[in-house]
C-alpha positions in Angstrom: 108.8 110.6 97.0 108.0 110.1 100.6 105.0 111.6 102.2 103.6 111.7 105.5 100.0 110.2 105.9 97.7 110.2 109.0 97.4 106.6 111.0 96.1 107.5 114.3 95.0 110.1 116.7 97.0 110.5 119.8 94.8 109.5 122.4 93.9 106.2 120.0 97.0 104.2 121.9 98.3 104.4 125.7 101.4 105.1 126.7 102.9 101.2 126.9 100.7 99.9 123.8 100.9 98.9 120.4 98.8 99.1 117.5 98.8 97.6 114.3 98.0 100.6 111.3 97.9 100.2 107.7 98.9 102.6 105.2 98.8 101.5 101.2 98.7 98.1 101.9 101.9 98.4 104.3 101.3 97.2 107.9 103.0 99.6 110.6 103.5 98.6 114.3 102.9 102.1 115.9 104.0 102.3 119.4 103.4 105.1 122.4 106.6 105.3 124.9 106.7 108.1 127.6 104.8 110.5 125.2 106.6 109.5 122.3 105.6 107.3 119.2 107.5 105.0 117.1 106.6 103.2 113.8 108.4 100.2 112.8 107.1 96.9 110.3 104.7 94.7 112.2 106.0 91.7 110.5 108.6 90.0 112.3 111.8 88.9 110.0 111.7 85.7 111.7 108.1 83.9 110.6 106.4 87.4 110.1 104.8 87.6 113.9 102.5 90.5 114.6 105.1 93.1 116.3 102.2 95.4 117.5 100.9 92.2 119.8 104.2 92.1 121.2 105.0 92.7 125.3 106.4 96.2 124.9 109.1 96.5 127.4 111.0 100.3 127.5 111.6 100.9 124.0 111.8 97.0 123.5 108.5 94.5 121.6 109.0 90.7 121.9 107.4 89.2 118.7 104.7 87.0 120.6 105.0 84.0 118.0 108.6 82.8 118.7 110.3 85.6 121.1 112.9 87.7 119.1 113.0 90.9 120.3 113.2 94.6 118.9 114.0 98.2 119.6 111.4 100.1 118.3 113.1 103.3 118.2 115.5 101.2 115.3 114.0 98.6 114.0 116.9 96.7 115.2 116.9 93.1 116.2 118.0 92.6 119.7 117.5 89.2 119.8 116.9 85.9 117.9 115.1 84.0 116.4 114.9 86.9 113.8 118.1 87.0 111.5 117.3 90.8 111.1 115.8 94.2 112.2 112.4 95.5 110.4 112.3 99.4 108.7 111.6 102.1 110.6 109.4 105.4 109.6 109.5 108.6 110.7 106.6 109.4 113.2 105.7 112.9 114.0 102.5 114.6 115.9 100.3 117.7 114.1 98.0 118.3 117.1 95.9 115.3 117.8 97.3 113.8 114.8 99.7 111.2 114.2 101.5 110.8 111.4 104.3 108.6 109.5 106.6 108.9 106.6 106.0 106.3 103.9 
């Protein structure tokens, strides 16, 4: 059964940023876009690149080891190297709190 479970306060990652949170062994590439946050694998499909050291572009992370590129509202691949998109979790905000589905 899926739960939600704290990673982060709000103010822990600027608007434009990524972070890299880990929740039962599972790392999660959280990401802060116009007051909105996103959580997506941090493990690129393509030779498992950190995601949450990406260039965040709009709602778009280049994988900084070999340059496929993701939406992180999705998970969906945008495009290559990586053959396919990475799971996406449900983010949501109880005060300062962040919090995602796992």
């Amino acid at each position: 059964m899926a739960a939600f479970a704290k990673i982060a306060k709000s103010d822990d990652i600027q608007p434009g940023q990524g972070k890299m949170v880990e929740v039962d062994g599972k790392k999660i590439a959280l990401f802060h876009i116009d007051g909105s946050f996103y959580a997506i694998d941090d493990t690129c499909t393509h030779r498992g690149g950190p995601l949450s050291e990406g260039n965040l572009n709009g709602n778009q992370v280049t994988c900084p080891w070999h340059g496929a590129v993701f939406d992180v509202t999705t998970g969906g691949v945008l495009r290559p190297p990586a053959p396919r998109g990475v799971s996406r979790y449900n983010v949501r905000v109880e005060g300062e709190d962040i919090e995602v589905e796992i």
